[in-house]
Structures are given as C-alpha cells and as structure tokens.
N, C-alpha and C positions, 0 to 999 in steps of 0.2 A: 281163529284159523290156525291151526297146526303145524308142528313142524318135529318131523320124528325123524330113528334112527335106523337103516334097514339095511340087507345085504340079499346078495342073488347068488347062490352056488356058495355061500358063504361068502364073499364074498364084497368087499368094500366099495368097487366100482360099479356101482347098481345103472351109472346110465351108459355104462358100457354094453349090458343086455338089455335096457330096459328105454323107453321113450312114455310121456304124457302130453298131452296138450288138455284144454277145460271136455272135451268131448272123451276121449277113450286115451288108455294108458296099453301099451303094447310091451310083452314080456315074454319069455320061452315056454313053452308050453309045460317044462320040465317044474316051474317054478310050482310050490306046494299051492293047493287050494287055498290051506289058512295063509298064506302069504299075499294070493292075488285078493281076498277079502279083503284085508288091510289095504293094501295099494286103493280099490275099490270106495273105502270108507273115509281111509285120511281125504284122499283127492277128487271124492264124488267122481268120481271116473265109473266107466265100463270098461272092464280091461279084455283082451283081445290075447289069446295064448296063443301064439304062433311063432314060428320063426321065420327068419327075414332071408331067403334065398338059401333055405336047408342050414343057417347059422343061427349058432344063438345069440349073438354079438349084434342084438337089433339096434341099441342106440348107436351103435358105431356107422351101422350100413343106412339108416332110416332117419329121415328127420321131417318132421309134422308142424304144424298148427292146425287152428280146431274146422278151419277149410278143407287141409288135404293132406293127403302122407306121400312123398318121395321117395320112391324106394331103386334100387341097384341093377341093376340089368339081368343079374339071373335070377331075380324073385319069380316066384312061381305063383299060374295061376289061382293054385290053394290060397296061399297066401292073400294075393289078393281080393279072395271074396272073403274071407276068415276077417278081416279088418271093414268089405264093404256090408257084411252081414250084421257087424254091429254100430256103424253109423253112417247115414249119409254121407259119405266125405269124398272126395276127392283121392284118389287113389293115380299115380301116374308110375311107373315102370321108365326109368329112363336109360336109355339107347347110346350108350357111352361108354368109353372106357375109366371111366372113375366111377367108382364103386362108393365109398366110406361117404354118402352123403350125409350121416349126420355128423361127422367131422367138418364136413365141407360148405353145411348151413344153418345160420341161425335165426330161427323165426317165433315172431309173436302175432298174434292176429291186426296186428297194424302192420308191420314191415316184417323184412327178412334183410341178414346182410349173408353173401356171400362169399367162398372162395375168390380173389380176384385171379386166378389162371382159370376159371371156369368160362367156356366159350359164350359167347350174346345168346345161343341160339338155347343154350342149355340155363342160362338166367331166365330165358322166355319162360324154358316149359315152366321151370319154378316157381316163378310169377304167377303164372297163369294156374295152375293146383293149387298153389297156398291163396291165392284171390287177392295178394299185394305187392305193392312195389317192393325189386330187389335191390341192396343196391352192395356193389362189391367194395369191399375194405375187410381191414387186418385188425388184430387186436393182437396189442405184446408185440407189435412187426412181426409177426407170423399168418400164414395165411388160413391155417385149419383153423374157421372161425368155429366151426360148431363143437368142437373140442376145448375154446378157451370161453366161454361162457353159458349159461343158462339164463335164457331170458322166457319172462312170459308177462299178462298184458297186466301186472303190478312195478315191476321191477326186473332190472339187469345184475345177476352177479358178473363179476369180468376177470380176468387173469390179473393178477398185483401192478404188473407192470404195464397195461393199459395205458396208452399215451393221451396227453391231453386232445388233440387232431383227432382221433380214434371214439374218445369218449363223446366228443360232442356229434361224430357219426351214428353213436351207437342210441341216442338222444333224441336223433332228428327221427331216425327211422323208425323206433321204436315208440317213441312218444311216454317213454316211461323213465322214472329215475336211477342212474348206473350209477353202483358201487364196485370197489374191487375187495376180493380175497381170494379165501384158500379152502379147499374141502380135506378131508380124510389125514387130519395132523400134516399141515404143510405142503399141497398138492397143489399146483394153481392153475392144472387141465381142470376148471371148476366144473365142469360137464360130463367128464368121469364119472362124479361119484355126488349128482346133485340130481333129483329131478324134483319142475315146479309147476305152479298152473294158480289160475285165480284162487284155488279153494285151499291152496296149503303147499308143504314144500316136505321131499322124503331125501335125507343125504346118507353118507356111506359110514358104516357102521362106527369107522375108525375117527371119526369126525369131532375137534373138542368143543367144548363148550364155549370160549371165544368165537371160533370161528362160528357153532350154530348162533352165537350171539347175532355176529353181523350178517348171517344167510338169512336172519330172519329182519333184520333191518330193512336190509337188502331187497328183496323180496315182501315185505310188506304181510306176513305170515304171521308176524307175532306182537299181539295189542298187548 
C-alpha cells in the first residue's frame, strides 16, 4: 500500500483543495488529468472534479466518509449531482452558519468526532449522512478537529500535541490506532497537507522523510 508525494496548484497543502474517503476522492476541476490519474490509481479512488460552493478550497469546506459528503450551505446544485453521479453516497448541504466543515469534522467509517461549539441538531444531520455516531471533542485543546488530523478506517494521524483524554476519545470512536506528527517539514494542521483511505496515503509535496516515515506507520500504508 503506498504512500506518495503530491501538490494541487503547486502547492503543499493538498487537503486544503482536495478530500478522499475508500469510495471517491473530490479535487477542483482546475487540477490536471495526469494528476487526478494518480490521485485515482494511488488511492483506488474515483475522483469527482468539482468544486465545493464555486471554491476550490474543497478540503477546507467539505468533509466525507465512504457513506456521505457534508458539504456548506452555498454548495450548488451542480455540485451536488457531480459527487452523486459518481457514487452512491450520501450527499447533505447543511443549513448553517458554519461553512469550513472539513475543518469542523473528522470522520472514518466507524465514527466521526466533531467540532464541540457545533449545535445537537447539526451533529444529527452529520450523523445521520456519514451513517455513525458523532461524538464532540478537541484535539491539541482546539476545537477545529478536522484540521488537526487525518483519520481513516487503518489509522489516526493527530496534531503533536494530542492529549492523552483526547487520544483515548479519538480510539473509542474510531476504533483504529492514533499516532501523532507533523506534515510538510513541521506542520501539525496534519489535514492540511495529508490525504488517506484504506488503499494508501498522498501528503504534501514538502513533507520529509521522517515524517512520511511515521504517516506511514501511522496510517498503516507502508509494509
């Protein structure tokens, strides 16, 4: 199982524009043919060229598992068939004033943990799309969880400073084993510049070889 090195726009922060789950991999439609191959072939993915509410900042606004994709309150109908045209999934447009849900969630096909200032009623919907239990808590004592780690249903990378309370949250819901590091020489938004999924792991261009050491530990990507 692989573990490579990519960028979007040139760019180091690939899941800044970019999201995967085991079903489809979503990226701007600007990104090259031979680039959405790769994405395609590393992570057995179908990739979906679209952007998320007229942005290309899809990892930022958008956050998935292989159930469903949550997307920001001005995503547009296009959009939404462009992602339900190439999987069965679960597609919800949420009715809110927070926008950056994939800052705001982080989900594997067992659990998801959210934002905790995110209201019950908005934990429902996202429950109820990703088809698992939500549960709220912080990583690093910060609450933008989906910005301090990458998780998917091998392994958790986390923000360095991960607390012990936090990790064993991040444990229960997931059901997978957390590590912590850093992406792109010293970064510890790991979600930045990391994307993963059962079949392999893509980080940002800037990323050393330590660090892919333990992305791939981590993550479970590299035998």
């Amino acid at each position: 199982m692989p573990l490579f090195l990519f960028d979007v726009f040139g760019n180091a922060s690939i899941g800044v524009y970019s999201l995967v789950n085991d079903r489809i991999a979503i990226v701007p439609p600007q990104v090259p043919e031979n680039k959405r191959k790769k994405v395609e072939e590393w992570l057995k993915v179908k990739v979906v060229a679209t952007t998320v509410g007229k942005s290309v900042v899809t990892g930022a606004l958008a956050c998935s598992n292989s159930n469903g994709v949550i997307l920001p309150p001005f995503a547009t109908e296009e959009e939404v068939e462009a992602i339900k045209s190439a999987a069965d999934i679960n597609v919800a447009v949420m009715d809110t004033k927070k926008t950056a849900y994939g800052n705001l969630v982080l989900a594997n096909d067992k659990g998801a943990v959210a934002d905790p200032r995110l209201e019950r009623g908005v934990v429902n919907k996202i429950a109820d799309t990703l088809g698992v239990e939500v549960v709220s808590s912080e990583i690093a004592g910060l609450p933008y969880v989906g910005s301090l780690a990458t998780a998917t249903n091998k392994g958790v990378l986390a923000h360095p400073l991960l607390k012990e309370g936090e990790r064993k949250v991040l444990e229960d819901v997931f059901k997978v084993p957390v590590d912590v590091g850093t992406i792109n020489c010293g970064i510890p938004y790991v979600a930045t510049g990391l994307l993963g999924n059962s079949y392999g792991a893509v980080t940002g261009l800037l990323t050393t070889g330590p660090e892919m050491f333990i992305i791939g530990q981590a993550l479970d990507v590299v035998k």
